[in-house]
C-alpha positions in Angstrom: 0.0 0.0 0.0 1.4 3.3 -0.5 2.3 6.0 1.9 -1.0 7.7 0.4 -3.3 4.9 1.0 -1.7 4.1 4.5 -3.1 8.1 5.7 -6.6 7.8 4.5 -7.3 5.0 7.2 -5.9 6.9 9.8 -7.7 9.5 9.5 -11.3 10.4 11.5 -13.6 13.2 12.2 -11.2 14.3 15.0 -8.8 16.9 13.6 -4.9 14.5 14.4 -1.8 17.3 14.3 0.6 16.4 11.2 3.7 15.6 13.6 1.2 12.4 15.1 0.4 11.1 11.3 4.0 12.1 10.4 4.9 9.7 12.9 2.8 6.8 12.2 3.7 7.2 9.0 7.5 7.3 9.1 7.4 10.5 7.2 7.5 13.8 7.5 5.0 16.5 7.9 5.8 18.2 4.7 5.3 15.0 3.2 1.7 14.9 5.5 0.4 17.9 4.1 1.5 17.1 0.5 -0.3 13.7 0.9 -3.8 15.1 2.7 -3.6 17.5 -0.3 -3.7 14.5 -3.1 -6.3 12.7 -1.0 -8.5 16.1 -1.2 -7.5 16.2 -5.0 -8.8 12.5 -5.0 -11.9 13.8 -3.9 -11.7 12.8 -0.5 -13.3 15.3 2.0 -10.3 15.7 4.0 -10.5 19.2 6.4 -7.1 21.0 6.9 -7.5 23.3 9.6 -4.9 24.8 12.2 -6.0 21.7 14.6 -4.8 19.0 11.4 -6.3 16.4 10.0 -10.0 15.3 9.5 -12.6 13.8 7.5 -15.4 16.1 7.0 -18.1 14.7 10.2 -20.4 12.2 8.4 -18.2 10.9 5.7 -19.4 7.4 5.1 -15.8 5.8 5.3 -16.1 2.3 6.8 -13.7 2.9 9.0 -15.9 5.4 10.9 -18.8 3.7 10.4 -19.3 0.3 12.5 -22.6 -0.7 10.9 -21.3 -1.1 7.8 -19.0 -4.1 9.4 -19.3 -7.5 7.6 -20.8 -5.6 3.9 -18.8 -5.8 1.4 -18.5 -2.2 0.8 -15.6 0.1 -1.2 -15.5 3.9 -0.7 -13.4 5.7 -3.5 -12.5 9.3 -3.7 -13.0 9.6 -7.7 -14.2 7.2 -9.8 -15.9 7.3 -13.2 -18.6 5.6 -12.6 -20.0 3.5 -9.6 -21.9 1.2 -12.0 -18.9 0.6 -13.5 -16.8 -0.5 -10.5 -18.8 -2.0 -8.8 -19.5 -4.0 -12.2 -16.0 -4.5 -12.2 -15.8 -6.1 -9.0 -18.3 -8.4 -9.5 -16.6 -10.2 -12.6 -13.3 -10.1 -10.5 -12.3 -13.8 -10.8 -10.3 -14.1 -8.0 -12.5 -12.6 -5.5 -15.4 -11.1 -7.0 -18.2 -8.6 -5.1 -21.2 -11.1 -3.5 -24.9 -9.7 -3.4 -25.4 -6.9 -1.2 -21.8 -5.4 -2.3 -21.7 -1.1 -2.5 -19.3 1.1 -4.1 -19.7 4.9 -2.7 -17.4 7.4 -4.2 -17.4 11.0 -3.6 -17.3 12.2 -7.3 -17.6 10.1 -10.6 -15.9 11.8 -14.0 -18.8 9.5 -15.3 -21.7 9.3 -13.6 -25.1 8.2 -16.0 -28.6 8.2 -15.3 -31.5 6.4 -17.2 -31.0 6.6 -21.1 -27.5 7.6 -21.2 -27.8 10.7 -19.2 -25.1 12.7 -17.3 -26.0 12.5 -13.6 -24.8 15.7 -12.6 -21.9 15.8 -9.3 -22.2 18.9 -7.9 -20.7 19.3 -4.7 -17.9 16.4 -4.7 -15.3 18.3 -7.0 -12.6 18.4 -4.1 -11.0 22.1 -3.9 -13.8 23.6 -5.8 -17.1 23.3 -3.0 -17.5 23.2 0.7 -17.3 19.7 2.2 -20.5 20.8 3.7 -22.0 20.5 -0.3 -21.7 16.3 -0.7 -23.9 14.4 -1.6 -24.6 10.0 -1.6 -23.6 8.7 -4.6 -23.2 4.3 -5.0 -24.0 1.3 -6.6 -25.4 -2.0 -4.8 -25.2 -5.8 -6.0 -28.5 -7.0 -5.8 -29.0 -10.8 -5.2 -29.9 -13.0 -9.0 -33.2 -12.8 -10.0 -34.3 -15.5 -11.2 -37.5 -14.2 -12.8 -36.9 -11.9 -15.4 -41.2 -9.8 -14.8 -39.3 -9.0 -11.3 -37.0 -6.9 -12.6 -39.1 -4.1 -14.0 -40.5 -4.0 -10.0 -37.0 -3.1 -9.0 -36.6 0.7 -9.9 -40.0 1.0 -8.1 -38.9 -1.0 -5.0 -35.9 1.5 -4.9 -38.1 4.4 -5.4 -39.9 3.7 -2.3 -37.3 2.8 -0.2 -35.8 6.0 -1.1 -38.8 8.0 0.0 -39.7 6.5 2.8 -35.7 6.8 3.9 -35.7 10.5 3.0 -39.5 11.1 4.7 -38.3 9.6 7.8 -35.1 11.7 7.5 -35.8 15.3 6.7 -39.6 14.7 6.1 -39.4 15.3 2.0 -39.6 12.6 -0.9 -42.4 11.9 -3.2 -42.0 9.5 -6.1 -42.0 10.4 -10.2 -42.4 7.6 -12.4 -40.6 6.1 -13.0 -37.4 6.5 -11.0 -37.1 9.9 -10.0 -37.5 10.8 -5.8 -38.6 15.2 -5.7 -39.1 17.3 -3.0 -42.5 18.6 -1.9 -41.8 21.7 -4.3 -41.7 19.0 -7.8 -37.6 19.5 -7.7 -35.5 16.5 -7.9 -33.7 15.5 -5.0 -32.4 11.7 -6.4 -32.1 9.5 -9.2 -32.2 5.4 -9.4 -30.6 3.6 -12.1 -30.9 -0.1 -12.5 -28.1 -1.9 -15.2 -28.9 -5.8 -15.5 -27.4 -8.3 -17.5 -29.6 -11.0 -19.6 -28.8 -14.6 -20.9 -32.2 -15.6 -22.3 -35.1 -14.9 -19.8 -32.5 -15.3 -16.9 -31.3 -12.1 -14.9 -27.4 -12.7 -14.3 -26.5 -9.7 -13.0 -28.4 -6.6 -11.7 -26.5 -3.3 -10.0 -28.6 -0.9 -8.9 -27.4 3.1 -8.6 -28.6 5.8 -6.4 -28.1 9.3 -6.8 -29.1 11.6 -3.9 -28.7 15.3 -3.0 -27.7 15.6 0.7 -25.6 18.7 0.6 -26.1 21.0 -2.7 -27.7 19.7 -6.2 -27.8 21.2 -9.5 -29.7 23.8 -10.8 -33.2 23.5 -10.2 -32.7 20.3 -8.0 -33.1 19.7 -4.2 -31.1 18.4 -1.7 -32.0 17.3 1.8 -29.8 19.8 3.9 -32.9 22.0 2.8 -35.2 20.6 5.0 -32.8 18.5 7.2 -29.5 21.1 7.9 -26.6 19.4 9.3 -28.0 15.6 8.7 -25.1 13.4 8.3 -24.4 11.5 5.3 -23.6 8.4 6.9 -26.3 8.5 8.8 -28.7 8.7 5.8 -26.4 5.9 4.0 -27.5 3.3 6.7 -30.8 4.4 6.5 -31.1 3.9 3.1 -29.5 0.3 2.9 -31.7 -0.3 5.5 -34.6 0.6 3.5 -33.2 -1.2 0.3 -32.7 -4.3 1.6 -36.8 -4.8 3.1 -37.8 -3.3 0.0 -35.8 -4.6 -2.8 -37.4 -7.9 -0.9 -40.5 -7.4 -0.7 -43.4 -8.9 -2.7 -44.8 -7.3 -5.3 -48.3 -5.9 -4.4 -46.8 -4.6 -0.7 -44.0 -2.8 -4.1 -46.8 -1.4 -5.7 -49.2 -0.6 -3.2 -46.1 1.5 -1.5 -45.5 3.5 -4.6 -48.8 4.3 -5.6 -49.1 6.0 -1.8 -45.3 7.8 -2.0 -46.6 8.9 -6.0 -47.0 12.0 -7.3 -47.7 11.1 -10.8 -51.0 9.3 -9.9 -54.0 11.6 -10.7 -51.9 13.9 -12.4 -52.3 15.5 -16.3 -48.6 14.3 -17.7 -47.0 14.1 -21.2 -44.9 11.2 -21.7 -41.7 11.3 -24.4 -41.9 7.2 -25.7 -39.9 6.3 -28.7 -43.7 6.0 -30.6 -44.5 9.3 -29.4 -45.8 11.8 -27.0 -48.9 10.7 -25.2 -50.9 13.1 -22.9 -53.5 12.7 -20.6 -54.2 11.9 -16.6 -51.7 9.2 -15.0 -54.3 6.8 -13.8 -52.4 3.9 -12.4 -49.4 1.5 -12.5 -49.7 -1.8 -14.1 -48.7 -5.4 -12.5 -45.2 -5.1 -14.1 -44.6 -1.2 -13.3 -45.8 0.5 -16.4 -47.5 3.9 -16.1 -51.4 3.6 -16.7 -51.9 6.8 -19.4 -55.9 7.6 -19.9 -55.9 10.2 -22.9 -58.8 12.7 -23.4 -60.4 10.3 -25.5 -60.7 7.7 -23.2 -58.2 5.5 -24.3 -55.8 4.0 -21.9 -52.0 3.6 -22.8 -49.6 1.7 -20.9 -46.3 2.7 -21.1 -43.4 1.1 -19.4 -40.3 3.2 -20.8 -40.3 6.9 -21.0 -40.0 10.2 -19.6 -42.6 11.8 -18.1 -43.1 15.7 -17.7 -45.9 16.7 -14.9 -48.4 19.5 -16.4 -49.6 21.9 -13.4 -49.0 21.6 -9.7 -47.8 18.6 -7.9 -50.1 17.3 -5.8 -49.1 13.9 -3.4 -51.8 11.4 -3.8 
């Protein structure tokens, strides 16, 4: 390991002088500062102050974090993508990621949402934001599925573990079809992405991605410090694996029955972009499988399962 790796684990949310890491280092503390300086360029959250050495207070490093003991779990300063390393480390063939594996890193180059979007990282770019400004960003190995109509239920089983994580949290979250969490005001406060892999009608491989705004957001966006100032990111980490794992679980009326309640698309006058089209008219239900229920002016009712929907007039919860 290098002398760069070896300070990361040292460090904690209580500010260490640089002659103490100089010393458990064997280095000196020029060489200290120059190394806490690469970790912040790494995108670690790493606080120089006249006291030393910290990690900002809630950084969800597993080393300060005892419930995340016995998950398989990897936090990286920078990486491209989450998806992608944590895809990575499942096709390791010497030791690759089991079910229930996370990634977290504090900025990805890469980051994607549905359809080949950019997910935008605001707040992570190391020297450039308050550590304050972070947000949760990671990827989670979900267990084979071995029916491929389950996987559809999956964004939706996300979706509502994600509100009910942030409602119990900072008392926001309401849930866009199809995988979009916003605050009470319609502005996005997370993103879900689920990548799988297919050999005939047999899931092999699913990795789920979450996006949420904790500390700052984009443009237009939300983020939970809004409502919630000074809630720790580890704190709403847990709570959201937590909420993943009964929900990712559970079967799929209790999935459906949850979003329906956490929606606010239901009952609402929407236009949906599908590759056949724009259709418009009042969001009347979700099907067995997930698809959004469309009943146009005429009558007619569409069922769409892939496409992105834009909410005409004011949000209402139903």
């Amino acid at each position: 390991m290098t002398t760069l790796g070896r300070l990361l684990p040292l460090l904690t949310e209580t500010p260490q002088s640089g002659e103490r890491l100089a010393r458990l280092l064997g280095v000196g503390r020029v060489s200290v500062n120059t190394l806490a300086h690469a970790l912040r360029q790494e995108g670690y959250p790493l606080v120089v102050s006249r006291r030393g050495y910290a990690l900002q207070a809630g950084t969800p490093a597993p080393w300060l974090v005892p419930e995340l003991a016995g998950r398989p779990y990897r936090y990286l300063g920078s990486t491209t993508s989450t998806q992608n390393e944590l895809r990575a480390w499942a096709a390791d063939p010497h030791s690759p990621a089991p079910a229930g594996a996370v990634v977290l890193a504090e900025h990805q180059t890469a980051g994607r949402g549905r359809r080949g979007r950019v997910w935008e990282d605001r707040g992570a770019q190391a020297d450039t934001a308050p550590d304050t400004a972070r947000n949760l960003t990671f990827s989670l190995l979900l267990p084979p599925q071995p029916e491929l109509n389950r996987l559809s239920l999956l964004p939706l089983a996300a979706g509502v573990a994600l509100a009910q994580a942030t409602q119990a949290l900072a008392g926001v979250g309401g849930l866009k079809w199809p995988n979009d969490l916003l605050g009470p005001d319609g502005r996005k406060l997370a993103g879900i992405l689920l990548e799988a892999d297919l050999r005939g009608e047999e899931v092999t491989r699913a990795v789920l991605g979450i996006g949420l705004n904790v500390g700052s957001g984009p443009a237009g966006a939300a983020w939970l410090h809004e409502f919630a100032p000074g809630l720790r990111r580890d704190v709403v980490l847990l709570a959201l694996l937590s909420s993943l794992n009964e929900w990712l679980a559970a079967p799929a009326e209790q999935i459906l029955a949850a979003w329906r309640e956490a929606s606010v698309t239901l009952g609402q006058q929407v236009q949906v972009q599908t590759q056949a089209g724009t259709v418009t008219g009042q969001a009347r239900d979700i099907g067995p499988d997930g698809a959004l229920l469309v009943q146009t002016g005429s009558g007619e009712l569409h069922r769409v399962t892939a496409g992105d929907v834009q909410l005409v007039g004011q949000l209402t919860a139903t």
